[in-house]
N, C-alpha and C positions, 0 to 999 in steps of 0.2 A: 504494500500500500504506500504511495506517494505523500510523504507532507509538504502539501498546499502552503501552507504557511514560508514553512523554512526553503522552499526551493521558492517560492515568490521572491523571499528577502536574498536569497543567493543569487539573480539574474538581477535584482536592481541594484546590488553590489557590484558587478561584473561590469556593468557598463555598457551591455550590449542588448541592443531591443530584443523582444520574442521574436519579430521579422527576422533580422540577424542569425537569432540562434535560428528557426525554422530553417531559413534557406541552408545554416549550414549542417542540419539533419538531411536535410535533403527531404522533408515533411512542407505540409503547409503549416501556415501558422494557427487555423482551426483544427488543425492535429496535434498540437503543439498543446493549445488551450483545452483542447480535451483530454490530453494525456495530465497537463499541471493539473488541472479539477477531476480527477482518479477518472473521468467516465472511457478512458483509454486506457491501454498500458507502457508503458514505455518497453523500446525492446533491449536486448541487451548490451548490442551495438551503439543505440542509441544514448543509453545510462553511463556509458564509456566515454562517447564523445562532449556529453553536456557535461562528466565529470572536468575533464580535461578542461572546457571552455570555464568554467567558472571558478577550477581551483587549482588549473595547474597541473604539474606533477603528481603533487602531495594532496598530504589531507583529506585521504578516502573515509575517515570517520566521519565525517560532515556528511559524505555524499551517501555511504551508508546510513544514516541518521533520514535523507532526506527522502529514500529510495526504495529503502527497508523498513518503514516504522512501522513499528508492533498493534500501536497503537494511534490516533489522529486526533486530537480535541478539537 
């Protein structure tokens, strides 16, 4: 399950529009917005490459956090 929340605040951290990230999914960006609001799933390619655009290298805790959550409030 996706949190909504914490990947909202990790793409307006980033600096880079959803258009941006979309096109560079290679998704539209209403694919985009249905996968951020859970009604999609993100693939696994795709969890790879938003990893990379918003945190780098590093710091897969965060993206596990945002990717994997257990739980969604």
């Amino acid at each position: 399950m996706t949190d909504t929340k914490l990947l909202e605040r990790a793409i307006a951290k980033c600096g880079r529009s959803k258009e941006m990230i979309a096109r560079e999914l290679k998704i539209s960006t209403e694919a985009l917005n249905a996968k951020i609001c859970g009604k999609a799933e993100f693939t696994a390619g795709e969890i790879g490459k938003l990893t990379y655009m918003l945190y780098g290298v590093g710091s897969h805790k965060e993206a596990k956090d945002i990717f994997f959550a257990k739980r969604v409030d």
